[in-house]
N, C-alpha and C positions, 0 to 999 in steps of 0.2 A: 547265393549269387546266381542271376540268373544266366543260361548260354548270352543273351546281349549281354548282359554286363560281363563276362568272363573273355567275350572276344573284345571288346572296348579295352581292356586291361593289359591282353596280349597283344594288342597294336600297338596302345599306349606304352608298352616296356619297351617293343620292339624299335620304338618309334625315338623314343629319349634313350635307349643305347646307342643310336644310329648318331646322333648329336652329342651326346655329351662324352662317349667311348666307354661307360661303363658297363662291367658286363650283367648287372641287376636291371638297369634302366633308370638308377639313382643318381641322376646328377650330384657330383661328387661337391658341388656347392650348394646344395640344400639344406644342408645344415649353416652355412654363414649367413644363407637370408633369413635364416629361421629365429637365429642365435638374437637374443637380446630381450629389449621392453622399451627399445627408444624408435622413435619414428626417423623415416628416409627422408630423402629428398619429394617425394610422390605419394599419391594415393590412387586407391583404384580410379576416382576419376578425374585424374589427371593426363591429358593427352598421351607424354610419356610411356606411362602406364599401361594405353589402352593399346597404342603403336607397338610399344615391343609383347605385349603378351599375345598380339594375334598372327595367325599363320602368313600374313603377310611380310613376316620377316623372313621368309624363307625367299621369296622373288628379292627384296629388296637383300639381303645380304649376299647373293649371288653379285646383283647391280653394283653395290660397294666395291667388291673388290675389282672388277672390270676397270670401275672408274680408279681405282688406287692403283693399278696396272700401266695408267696410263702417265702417271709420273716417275721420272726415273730414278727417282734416290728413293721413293718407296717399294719401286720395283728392284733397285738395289740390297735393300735393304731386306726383302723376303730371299731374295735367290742366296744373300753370302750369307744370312744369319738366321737362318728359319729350316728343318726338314720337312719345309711340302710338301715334296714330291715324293718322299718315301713316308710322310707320316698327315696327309692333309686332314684328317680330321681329328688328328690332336691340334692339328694349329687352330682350325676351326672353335673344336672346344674352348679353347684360350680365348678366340674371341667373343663365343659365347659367354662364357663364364663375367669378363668383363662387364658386358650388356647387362646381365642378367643381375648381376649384384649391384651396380647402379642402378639399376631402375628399381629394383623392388630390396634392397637390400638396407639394412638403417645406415645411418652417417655414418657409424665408427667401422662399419663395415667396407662401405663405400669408400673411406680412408685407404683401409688397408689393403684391399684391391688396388686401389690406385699407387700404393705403395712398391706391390707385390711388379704393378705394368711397367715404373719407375725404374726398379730395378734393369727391370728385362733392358730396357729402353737407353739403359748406360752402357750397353755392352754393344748396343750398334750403332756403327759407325764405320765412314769408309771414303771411296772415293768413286763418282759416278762421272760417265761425258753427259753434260747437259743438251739438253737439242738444241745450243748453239755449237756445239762441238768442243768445247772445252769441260777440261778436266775441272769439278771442283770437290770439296772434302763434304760429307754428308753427315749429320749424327741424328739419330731420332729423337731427340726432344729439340732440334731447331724449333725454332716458333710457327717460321711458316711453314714445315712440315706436318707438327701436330696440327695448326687448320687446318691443312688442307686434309689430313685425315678425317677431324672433325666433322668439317662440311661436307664433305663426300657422305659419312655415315648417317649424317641427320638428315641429307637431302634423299639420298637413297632408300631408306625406311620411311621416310615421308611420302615419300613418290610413290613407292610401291603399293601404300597402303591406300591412298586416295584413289589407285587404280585398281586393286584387286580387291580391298576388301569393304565390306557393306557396314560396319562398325561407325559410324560417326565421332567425330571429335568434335566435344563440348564446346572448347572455345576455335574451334576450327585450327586449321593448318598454322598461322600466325603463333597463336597458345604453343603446340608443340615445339616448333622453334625455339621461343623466349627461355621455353621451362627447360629444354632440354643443353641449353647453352651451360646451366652449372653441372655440368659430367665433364666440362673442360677444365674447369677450374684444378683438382687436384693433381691434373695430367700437365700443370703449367703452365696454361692460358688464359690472358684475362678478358672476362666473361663480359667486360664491357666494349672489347676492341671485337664480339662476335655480333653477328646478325641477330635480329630478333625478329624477323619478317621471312614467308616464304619468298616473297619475289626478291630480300637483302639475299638470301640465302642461294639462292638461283644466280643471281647478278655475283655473289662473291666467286662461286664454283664457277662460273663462265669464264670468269677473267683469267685465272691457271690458262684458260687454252688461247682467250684472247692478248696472252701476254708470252705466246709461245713458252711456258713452262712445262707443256706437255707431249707428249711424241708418243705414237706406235710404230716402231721398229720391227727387225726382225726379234729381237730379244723380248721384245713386249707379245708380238705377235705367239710366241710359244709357250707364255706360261697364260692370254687368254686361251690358248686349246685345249692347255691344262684344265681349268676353269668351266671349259666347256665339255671335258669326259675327263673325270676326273674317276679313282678307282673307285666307284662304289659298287656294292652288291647290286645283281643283276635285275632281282627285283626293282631297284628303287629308279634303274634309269632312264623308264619311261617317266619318270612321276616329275626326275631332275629334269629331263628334255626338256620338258614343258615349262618347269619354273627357268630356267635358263634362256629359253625364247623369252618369253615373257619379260625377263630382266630386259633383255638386250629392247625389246620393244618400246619400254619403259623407259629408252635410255636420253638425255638430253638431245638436241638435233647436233651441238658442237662434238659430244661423243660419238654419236653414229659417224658425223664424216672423218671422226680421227679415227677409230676402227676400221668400215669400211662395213659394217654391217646391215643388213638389210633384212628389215620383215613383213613379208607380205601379209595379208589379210591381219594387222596389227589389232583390232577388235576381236576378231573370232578368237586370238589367241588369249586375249586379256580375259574376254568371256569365260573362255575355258580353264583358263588360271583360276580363276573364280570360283567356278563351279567346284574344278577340285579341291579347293583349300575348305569349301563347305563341306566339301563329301568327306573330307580326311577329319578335319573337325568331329563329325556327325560319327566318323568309323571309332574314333580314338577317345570320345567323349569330352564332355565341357569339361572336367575337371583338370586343374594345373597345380602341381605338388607344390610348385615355386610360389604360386600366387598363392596357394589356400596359406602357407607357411609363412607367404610375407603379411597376408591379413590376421591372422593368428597375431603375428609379433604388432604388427599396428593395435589392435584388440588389447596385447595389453601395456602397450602405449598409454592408452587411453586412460587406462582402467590406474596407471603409477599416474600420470597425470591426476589426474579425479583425486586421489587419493594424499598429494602431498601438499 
């Protein structure tokens, strides 16, 4: 192996401990996307596929949560029944993990994940003041909660990636949308009551604020600062500052005036978002364990197919 490929390696580990909390750098789902001979929901060129395997998930999953912040039974729902604040990148992991075996993971996989969120999902529940000021009772599988989850996660990795990353999609922004509306479906939602359009998708997530369902308070206002320094090694919080602007600049115009954020010179910083998601790319190498493992399992998909 040569010194490049030896520091490619040690970034690359340091880089998937940082994310997924393992202390090898083995996403501890690697083996479920691996596991099998039946094909996912996705293939490599499928929108989905191209959206969540590139570094532009790293701006857009910052943008996610800002926006999930900004509803109060979702922000209920992390402060009484999640340890963010003492453990934020297990909770993170969890949400990777989910993404991650949805998109590149086979059906009976993607099942069992959804199984596994299911669970989680019955156990909160509570009572939030809406920003009309009334009390009302909250559970995380309501329907309009999980959309509004939904929507937030598709638009925000959508977004993000249209702006920082150079990757194209096939069937453009539209495509991603449609395809990625079945990751609702085992979560409880029917896939025909979602958007199938960037602009359905845009106008559905507007309406949450156009229909005062959403508020930044003082309670919102301090888990976005969480959000915005959150504990990581010291290394990494130049590399976070920048994808953290960059969220925030990427952010709808309805969200900038419910936060109160503001970014100046919003191109230089998108540019620079950019650049570094190539340079880390280029430092950490093309290769993806998750993606070689979930083509592998497609590979022999193919090959039980052909065969019966």
């Amino acid at each position: 192996m040569s010194k490049n490929n030896r520091a490619q390696e040690f970034l690359s580990v340091k880089f998937r401990r940082l994310l997924s909390g393992a202390p090898d750098g083995i996403p501890p789902w690697l083996d479920v996307v691996a596991a099998g001979d039946d094909f996912g929901h996705f293939s490599p060129h499928d929108e989905p596929w191209i959206v969540h395997g590139d570094f532009s998930t790293l701006v857009g999953g910052i943008r996610a949560l800002i926006l999930q912040a900004l509803h109060p039974a979702t922000l209920a729902g992390v402060a009484q029944h999640s340890r963010y604040e003492q453990d934020p990148l297990g909770r993170l992991s969890g949400t990777i993990r989910w993404l991650t075996v949805t998109t590149f993971g086979s059906k009976a996989a993607v099942a069992s994940e959804a199984g596994r969120v299911n669970r989680l999902h019955e156990r909160v529940s509570g009572q939030v003041e809406s920003p009309d000021g009334v009390a009302r009772a909250y559970r995380a599988q309501d329907e309009d909660l999980l959309t509004w989850v939904h929507l937030a996660f598709s638009e925000a990795f959508l977004s993000a990636h249209l702006d920082v990353s150079s990757t194209p999609l096939p069937g453009g922004a539209d495509a991603y949308v449609d395809k990625w509306r079945v990751s609702a479906a085992p979560l409880g939602l029917k896939v025909d009551d979602l958007p199938r359009t960037r602009a359905g998708l845009s106008e559905a997530l507007a309406a949450y604020a156009s229909e005062r369902q959403l508020r930044c308070d003082d309670h919102t206002r301090q888990v976005l600062h969480f959000i915005e320094h959150p504990p990581l090694p010291a290394a990494a919080g130049p590399i976070y500052r920048l994808l953290f602007l960059a969220a925030v600049a990427n952010l709808p115009s309805w969200a900038t005036e419910l936060t109160g954020y503001r970014i100046r010179n919003r191109r230089v910083v998108m540019a620079l978002t950019a650049w570094m998601l190539r340079a880390m790319r280029a430092a950490i190498g093309p290769e993806s364990p998750i993606e070689d493992a979930a083509k592998a399992r497609l590979m022999r998909a193919q090959r039980a197919a052909a065969n019966r």
